[in-house]
Backbone as JSON, one array per atom type, in Angstrom:
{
  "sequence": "XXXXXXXXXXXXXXXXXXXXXXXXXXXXXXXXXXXXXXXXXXXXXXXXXXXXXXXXXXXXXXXXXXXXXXXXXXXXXXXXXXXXXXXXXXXXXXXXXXXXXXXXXXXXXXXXXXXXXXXXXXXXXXXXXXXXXXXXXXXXXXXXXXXXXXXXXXXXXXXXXXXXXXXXXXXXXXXXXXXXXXXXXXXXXXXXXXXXXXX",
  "N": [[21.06, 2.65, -19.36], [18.98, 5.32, -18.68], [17.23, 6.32, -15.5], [14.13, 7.61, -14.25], [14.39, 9.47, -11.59], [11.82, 9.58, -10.11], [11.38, 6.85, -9.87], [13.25, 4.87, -9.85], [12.92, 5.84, -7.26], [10.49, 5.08, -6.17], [10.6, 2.24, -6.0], [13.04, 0.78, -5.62], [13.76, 0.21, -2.93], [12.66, -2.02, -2.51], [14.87, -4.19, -3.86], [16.31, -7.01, -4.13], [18.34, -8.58, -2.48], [20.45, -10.24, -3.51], [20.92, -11.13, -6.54], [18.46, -12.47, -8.75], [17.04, -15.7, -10.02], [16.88, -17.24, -13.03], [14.84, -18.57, -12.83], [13.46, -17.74, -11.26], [13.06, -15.16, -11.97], [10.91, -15.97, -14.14], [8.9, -16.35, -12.72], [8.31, -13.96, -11.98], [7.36, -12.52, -14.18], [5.54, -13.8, -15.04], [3.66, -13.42, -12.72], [3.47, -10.64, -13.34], [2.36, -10.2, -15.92], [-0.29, -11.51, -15.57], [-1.41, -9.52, -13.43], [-1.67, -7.56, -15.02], [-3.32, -8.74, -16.98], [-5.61, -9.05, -15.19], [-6.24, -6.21, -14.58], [-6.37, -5.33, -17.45], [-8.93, -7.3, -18.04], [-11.08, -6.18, -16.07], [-11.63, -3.6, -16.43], [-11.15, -2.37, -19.28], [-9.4, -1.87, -20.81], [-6.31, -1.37, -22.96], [-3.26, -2.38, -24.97], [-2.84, 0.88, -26.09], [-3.46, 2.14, -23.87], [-1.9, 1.66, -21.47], [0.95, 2.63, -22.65], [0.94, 4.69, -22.94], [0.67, 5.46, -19.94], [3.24, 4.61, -19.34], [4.79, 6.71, -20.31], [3.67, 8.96, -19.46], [4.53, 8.64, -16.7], [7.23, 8.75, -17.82], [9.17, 6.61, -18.41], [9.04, 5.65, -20.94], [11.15, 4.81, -22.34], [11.38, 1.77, -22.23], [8.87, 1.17, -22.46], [7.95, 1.54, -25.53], [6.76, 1.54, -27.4], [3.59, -0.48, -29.11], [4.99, -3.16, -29.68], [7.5, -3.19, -28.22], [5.91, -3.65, -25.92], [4.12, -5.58, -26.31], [6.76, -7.76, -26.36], [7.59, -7.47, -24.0], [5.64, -8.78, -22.33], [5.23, -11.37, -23.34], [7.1, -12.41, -22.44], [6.21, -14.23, -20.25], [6.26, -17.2, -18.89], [4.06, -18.78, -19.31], [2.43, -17.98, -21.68], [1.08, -18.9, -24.55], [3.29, -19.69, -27.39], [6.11, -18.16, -26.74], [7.98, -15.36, -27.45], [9.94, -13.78, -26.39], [12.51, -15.0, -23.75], [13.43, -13.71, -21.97], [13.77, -10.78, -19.06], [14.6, -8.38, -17.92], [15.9, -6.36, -14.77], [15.33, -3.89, -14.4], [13.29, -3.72, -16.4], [11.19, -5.0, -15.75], [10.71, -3.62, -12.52], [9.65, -1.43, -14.79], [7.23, -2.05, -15.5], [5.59, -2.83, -13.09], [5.23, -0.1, -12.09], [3.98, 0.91, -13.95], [2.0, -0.9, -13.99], [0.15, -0.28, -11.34], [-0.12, 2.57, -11.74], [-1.91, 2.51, -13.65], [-3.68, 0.96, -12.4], [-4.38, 3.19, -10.09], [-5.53, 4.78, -11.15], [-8.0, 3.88, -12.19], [-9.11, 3.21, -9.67], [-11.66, 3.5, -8.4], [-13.32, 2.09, -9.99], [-12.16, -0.25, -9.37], [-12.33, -0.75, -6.61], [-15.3, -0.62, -5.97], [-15.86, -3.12, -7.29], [-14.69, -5.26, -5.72], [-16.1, -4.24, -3.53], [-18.61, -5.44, -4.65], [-18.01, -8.12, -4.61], [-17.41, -8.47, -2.06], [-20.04, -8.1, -0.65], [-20.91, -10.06, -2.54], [-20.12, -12.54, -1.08], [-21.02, -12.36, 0.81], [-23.36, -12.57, 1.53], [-23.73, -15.15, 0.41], [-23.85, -15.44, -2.75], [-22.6, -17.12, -5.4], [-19.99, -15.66, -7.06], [-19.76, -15.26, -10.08], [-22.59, -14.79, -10.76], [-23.3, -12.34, -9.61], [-23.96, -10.0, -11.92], [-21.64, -7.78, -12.67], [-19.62, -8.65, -11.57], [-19.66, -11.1, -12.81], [-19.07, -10.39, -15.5], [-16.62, -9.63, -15.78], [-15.33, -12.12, -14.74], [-15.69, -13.97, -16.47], [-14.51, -12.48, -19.0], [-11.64, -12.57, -17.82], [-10.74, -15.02, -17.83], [-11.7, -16.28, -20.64], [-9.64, -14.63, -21.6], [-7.36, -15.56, -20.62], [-7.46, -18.21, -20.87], [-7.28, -18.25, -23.92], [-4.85, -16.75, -24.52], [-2.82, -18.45, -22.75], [-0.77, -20.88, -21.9], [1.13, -21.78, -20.09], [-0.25, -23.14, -17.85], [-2.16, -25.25, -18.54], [-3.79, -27.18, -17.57], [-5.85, -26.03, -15.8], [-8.87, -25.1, -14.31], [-12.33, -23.96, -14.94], [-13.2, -23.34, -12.5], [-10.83, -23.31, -11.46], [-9.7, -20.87, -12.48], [-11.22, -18.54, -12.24], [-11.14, -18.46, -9.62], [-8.15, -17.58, -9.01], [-8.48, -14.97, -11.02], [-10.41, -13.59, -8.8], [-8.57, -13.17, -6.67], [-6.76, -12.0, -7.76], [-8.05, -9.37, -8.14], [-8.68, -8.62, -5.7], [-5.72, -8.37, -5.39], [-5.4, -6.1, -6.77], [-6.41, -3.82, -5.84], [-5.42, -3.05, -3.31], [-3.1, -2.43, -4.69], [-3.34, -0.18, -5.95], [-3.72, 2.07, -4.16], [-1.7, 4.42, -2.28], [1.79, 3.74, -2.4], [1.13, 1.72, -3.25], [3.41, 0.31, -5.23], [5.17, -0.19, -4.37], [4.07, -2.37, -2.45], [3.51, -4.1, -4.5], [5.7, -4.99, -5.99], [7.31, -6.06, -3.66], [5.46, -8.52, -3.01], [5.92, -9.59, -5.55], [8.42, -10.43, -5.01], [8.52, -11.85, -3.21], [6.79, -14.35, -3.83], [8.28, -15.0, -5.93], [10.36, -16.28, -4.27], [8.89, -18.64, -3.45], [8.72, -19.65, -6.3], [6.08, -20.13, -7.74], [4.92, -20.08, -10.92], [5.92, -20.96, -13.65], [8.18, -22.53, -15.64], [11.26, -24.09, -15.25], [13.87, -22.43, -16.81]],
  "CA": [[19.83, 3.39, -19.66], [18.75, 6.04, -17.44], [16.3, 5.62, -15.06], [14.07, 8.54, -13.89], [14.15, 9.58, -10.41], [10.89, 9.23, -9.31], [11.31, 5.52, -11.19], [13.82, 4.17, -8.52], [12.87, 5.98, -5.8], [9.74, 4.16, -5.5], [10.92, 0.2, -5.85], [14.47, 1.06, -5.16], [13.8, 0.01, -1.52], [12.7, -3.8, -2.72], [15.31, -4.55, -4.84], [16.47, -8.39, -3.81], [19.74, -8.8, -2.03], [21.1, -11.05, -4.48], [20.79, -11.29, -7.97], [17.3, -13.42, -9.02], [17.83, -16.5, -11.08], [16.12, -16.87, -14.38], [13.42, -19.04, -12.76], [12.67, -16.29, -10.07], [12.18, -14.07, -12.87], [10.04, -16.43, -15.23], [8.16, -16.16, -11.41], [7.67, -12.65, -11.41], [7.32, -12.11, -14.87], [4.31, -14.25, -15.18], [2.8, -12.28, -12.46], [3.19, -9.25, -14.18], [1.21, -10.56, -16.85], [-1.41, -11.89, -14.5], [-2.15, -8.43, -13.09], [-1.66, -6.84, -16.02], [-4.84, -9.38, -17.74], [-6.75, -8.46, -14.69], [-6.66, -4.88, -15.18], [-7.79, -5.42, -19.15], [-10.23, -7.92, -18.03], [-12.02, -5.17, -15.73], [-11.29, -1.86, -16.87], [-11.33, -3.06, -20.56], [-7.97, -1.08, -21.22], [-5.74, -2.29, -23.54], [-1.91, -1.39, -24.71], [-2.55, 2.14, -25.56], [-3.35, 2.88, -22.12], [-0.6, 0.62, -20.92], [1.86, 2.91, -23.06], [0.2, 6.07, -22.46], [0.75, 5.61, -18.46], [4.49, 4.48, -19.29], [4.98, 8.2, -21.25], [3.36, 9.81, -18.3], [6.08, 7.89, -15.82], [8.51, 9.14, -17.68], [9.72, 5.25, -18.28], [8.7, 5.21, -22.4], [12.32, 3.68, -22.74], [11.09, 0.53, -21.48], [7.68, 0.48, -23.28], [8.36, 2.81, -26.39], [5.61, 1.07, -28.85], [2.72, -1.81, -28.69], [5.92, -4.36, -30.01], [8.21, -3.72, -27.02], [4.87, -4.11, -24.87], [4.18, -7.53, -26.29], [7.48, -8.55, -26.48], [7.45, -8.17, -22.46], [4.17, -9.56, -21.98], [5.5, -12.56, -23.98], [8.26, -13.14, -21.79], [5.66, -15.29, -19.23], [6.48, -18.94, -19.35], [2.71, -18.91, -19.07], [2.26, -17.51, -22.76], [1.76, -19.22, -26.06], [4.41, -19.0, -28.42], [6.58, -16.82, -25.81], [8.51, -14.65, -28.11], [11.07, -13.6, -25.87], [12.15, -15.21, -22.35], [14.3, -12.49, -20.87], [13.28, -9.65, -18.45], [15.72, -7.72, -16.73], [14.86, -5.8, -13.42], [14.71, -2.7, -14.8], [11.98, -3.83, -17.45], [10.14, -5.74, -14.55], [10.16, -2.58, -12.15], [8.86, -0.04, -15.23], [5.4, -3.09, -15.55], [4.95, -2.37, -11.83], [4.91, 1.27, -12.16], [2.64, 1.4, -15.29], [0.47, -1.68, -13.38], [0.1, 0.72, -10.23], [-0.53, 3.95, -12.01], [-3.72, 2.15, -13.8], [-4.73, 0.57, -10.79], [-4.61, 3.83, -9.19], [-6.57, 5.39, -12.02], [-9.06, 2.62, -12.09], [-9.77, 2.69, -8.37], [-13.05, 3.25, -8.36], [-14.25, 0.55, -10.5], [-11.51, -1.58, -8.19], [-13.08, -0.68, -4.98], [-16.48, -1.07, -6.68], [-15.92, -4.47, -8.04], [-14.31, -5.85, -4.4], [-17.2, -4.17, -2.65], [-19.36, -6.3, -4.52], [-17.4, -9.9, -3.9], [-17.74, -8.75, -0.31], [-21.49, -8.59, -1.07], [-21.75, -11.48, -2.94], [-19.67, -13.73, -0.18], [-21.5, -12.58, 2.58], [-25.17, -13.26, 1.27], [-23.49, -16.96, -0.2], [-24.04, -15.83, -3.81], [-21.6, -17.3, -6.16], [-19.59, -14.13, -7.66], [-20.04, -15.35, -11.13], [-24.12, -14.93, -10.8], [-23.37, -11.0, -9.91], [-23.68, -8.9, -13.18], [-19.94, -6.98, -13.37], [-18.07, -9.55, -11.22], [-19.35, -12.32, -13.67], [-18.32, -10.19, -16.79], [-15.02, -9.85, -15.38], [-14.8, -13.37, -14.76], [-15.85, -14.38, -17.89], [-13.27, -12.23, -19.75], [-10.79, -13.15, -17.54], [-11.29, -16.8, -17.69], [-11.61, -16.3, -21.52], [-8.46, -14.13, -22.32], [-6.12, -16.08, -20.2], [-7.45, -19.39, -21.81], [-6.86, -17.85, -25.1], [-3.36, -16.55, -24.35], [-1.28, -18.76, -21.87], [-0.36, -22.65, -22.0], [1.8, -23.28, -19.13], [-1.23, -24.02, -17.4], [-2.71, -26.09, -19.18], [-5.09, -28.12, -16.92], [-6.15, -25.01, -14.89], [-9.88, -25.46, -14.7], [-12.73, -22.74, -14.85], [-13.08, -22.74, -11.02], [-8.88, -22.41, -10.6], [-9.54, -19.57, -13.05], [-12.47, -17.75, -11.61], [-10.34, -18.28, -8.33], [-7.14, -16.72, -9.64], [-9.01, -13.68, -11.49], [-10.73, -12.75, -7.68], [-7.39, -13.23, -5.88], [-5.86, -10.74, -8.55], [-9.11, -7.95, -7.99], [-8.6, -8.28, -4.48], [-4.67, -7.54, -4.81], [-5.82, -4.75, -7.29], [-7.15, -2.43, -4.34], [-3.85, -2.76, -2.68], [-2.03, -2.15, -5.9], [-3.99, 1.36, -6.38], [-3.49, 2.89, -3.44], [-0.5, 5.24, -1.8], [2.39, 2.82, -1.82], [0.8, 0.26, -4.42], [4.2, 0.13, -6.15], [6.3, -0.97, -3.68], [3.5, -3.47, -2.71], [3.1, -5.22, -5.67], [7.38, -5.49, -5.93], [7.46, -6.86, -2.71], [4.66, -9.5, -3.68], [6.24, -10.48, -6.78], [10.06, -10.87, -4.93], [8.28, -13.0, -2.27], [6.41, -14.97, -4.81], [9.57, -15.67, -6.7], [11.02, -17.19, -3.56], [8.11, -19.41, -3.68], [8.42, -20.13, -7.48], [5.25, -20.95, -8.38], [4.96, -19.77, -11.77], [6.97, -21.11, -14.81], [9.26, -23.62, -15.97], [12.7, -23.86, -15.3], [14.07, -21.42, -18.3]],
  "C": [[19.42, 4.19, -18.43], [17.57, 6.15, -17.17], [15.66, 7.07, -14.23], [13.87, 8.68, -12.39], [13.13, 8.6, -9.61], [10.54, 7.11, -9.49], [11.99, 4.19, -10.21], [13.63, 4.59, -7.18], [11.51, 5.38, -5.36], [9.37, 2.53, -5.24], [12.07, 0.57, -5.48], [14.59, -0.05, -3.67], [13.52, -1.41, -1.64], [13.39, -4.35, -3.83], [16.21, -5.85, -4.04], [17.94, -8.32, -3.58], [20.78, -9.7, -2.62], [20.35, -11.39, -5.79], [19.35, -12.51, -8.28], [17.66, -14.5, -10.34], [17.04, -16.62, -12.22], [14.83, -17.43, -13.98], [12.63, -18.1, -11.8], [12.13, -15.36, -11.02], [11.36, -14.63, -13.74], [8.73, -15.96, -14.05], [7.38, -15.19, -12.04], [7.37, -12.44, -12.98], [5.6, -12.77, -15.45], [3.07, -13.71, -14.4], [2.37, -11.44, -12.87], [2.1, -9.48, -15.16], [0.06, -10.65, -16.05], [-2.3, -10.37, -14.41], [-2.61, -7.43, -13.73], [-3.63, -7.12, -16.78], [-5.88, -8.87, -16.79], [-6.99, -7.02, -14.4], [-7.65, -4.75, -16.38], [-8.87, -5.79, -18.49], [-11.71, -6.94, -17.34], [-12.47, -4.15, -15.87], [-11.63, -1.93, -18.27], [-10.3, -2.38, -21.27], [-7.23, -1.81, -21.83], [-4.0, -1.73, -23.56], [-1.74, -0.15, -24.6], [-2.43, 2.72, -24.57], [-1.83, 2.76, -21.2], [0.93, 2.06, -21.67], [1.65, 4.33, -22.89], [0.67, 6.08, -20.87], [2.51, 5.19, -18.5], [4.87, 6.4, -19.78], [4.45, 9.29, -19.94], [4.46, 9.41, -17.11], [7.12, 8.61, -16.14], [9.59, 7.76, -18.28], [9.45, 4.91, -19.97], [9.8, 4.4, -22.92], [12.37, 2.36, -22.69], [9.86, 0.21, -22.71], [7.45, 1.22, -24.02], [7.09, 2.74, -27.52], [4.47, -0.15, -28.32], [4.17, -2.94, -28.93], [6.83, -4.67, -28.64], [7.19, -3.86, -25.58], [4.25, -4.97, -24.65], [5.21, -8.47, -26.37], [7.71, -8.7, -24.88], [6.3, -9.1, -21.73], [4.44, -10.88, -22.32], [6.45, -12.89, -23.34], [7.43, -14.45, -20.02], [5.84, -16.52, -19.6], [5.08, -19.41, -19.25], [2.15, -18.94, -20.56], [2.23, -18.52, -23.58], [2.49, -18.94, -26.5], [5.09, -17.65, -27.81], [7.55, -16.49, -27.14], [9.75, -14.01, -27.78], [11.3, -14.01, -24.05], [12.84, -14.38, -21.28], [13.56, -11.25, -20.66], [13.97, -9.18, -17.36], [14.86, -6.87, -15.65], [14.21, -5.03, -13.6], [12.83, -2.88, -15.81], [10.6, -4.42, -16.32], [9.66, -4.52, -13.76], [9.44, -1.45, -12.84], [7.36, -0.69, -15.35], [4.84, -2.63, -14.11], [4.77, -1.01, -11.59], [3.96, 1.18, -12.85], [1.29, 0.57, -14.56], [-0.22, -0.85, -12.75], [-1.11, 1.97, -10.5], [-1.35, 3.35, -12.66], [-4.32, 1.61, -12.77], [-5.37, 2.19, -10.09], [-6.08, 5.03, -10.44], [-7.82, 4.68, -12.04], [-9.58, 2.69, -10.36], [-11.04, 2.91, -8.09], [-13.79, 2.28, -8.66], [-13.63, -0.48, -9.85], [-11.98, -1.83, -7.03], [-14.86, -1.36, -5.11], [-16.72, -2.81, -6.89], [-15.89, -5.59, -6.87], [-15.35, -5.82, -3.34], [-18.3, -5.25, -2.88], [-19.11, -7.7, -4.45], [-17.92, -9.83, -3.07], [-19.01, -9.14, 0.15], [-21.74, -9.68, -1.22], [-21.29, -12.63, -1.68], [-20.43, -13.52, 0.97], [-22.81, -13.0, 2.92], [-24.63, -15.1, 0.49], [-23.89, -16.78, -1.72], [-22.71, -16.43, -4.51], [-21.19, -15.98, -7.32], [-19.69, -14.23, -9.51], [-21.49, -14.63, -11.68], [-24.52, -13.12, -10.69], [-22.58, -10.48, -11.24], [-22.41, -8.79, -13.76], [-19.34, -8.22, -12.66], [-18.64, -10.94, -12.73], [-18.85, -11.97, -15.13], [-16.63, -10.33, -16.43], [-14.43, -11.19, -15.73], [-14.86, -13.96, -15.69], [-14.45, -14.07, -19.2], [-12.0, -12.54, -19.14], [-9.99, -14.41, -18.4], [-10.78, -16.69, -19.59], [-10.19, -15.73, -22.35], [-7.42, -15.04, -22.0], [-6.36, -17.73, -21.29], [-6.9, -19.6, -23.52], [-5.25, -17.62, -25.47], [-2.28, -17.12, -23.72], [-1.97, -20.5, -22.2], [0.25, -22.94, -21.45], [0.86, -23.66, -17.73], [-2.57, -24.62, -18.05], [-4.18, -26.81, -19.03], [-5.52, -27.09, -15.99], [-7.68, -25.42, -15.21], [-10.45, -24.16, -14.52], [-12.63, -22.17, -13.55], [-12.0, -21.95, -10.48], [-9.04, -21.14, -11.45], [-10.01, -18.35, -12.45], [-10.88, -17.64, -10.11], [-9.07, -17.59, -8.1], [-7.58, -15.3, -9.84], [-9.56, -12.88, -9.95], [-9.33, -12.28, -6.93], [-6.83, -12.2, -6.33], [-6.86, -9.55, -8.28], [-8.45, -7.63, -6.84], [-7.12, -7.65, -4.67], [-4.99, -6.16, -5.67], [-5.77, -3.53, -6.53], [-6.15, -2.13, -3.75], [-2.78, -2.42, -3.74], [-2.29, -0.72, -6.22], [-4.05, 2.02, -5.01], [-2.16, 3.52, -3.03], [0.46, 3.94, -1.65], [2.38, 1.57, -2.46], [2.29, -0.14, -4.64], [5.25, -0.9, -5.57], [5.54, -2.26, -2.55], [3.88, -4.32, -3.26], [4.72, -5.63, -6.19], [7.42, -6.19, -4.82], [6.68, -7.97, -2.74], [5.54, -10.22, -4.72], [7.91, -11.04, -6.21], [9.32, -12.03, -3.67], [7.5, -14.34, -3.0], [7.44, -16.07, -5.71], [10.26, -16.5, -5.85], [9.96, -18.26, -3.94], [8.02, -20.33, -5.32], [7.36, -21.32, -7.84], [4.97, -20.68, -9.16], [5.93, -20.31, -12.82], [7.74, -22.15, -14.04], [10.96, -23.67, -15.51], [13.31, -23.19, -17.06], [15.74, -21.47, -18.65]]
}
């Protein structure tokens, strides 16, 4: 499948010196999701957008309809009823493009949202108690509970605590360079495999 220029030339440069094993990719693939939910959860964007910013890429081969956009989304060992558990590189690097290019569209309300954490942590409020960060957290908190089961016992706090961790990489995901960020994150991550089951 051919891959457009601009498509490898900006992950190209973090592509893993040896082949990733299926649990490295359940890894990264559960990320993807992750950053993906905390986009929706803030922005309130859903697939169209998601498939709309693939078609602008250039990358629609990858995410051609809403079906092949939940059948990758469903490949997290995180997911209910995963639907499919394979995700090749290519399909992994076109999620980090499309993540990116809404981050980078979104940066305002990303910078916005981080500014006010910084706020709330520095006066000691709890970020729930501010307005937009507690809608966030709320839908967060609420979608992921709704949609994933391989954490199971995650509690609201580990949630809430997750959903900031993901804003904050947000900001770094939307700027010059996001792309090959948020690839280098998810291949260092995968060493770490903390995400998913053995597959």
């Amino acid at each position: 499948m051919a891959v457009e220029p601009s498509f490898s030339a900006q992950v190209q440069p973090g592509l893993p010196e040896e082949p990733l094993t299926p649990r490295q990719l359940g890894n990264i693939k559960a990320q993807l999701d992750l950053v993906l939910l905390a986009l929706e959860s803030l922005t309130g964007i859903g697939s169209d957008a998601m498939l709309t910013a693939a078609k602008t890429l250039g990358i629609e081969d990858f995410l051609s309809d809403r079906v092949s956009l939940w059948r990758l989304r469903q490949a997290s060992p995180l997911r209910k009823g995963q639907g499919r558990k394979k995700l090749d590189i290519e399909e992994a690097r076109a999620l980090v493009l499309v993540s990116c290019h809404l981050a980078q569209q979104h940066k305002a309300q990303i910078r916005q949202a981080v500014g006010l954490l910084e706020d709330a942590l520095e006066r000691q409020l709890p970020p729930h108690r501010v307005a937009r960060l507690g809608d966030y957290l709320d839908t967060f908190s609420n979608t992921y509970e709704e949609r994933m089961e391989g954490d199971t016992e995650a509690t609201a706090e580990e949630r809430s605590t997750l959903a900031l961790k993901l804003l904050t990489d947000l900001l770094f995901y939307s700027t010059t360079g996001g792309e090959r960020r948020l690839w280098l994150s998810l291949l260092d991550r995968a060493k770490g495999v903390q995400h998913g089951p053995d597959l």
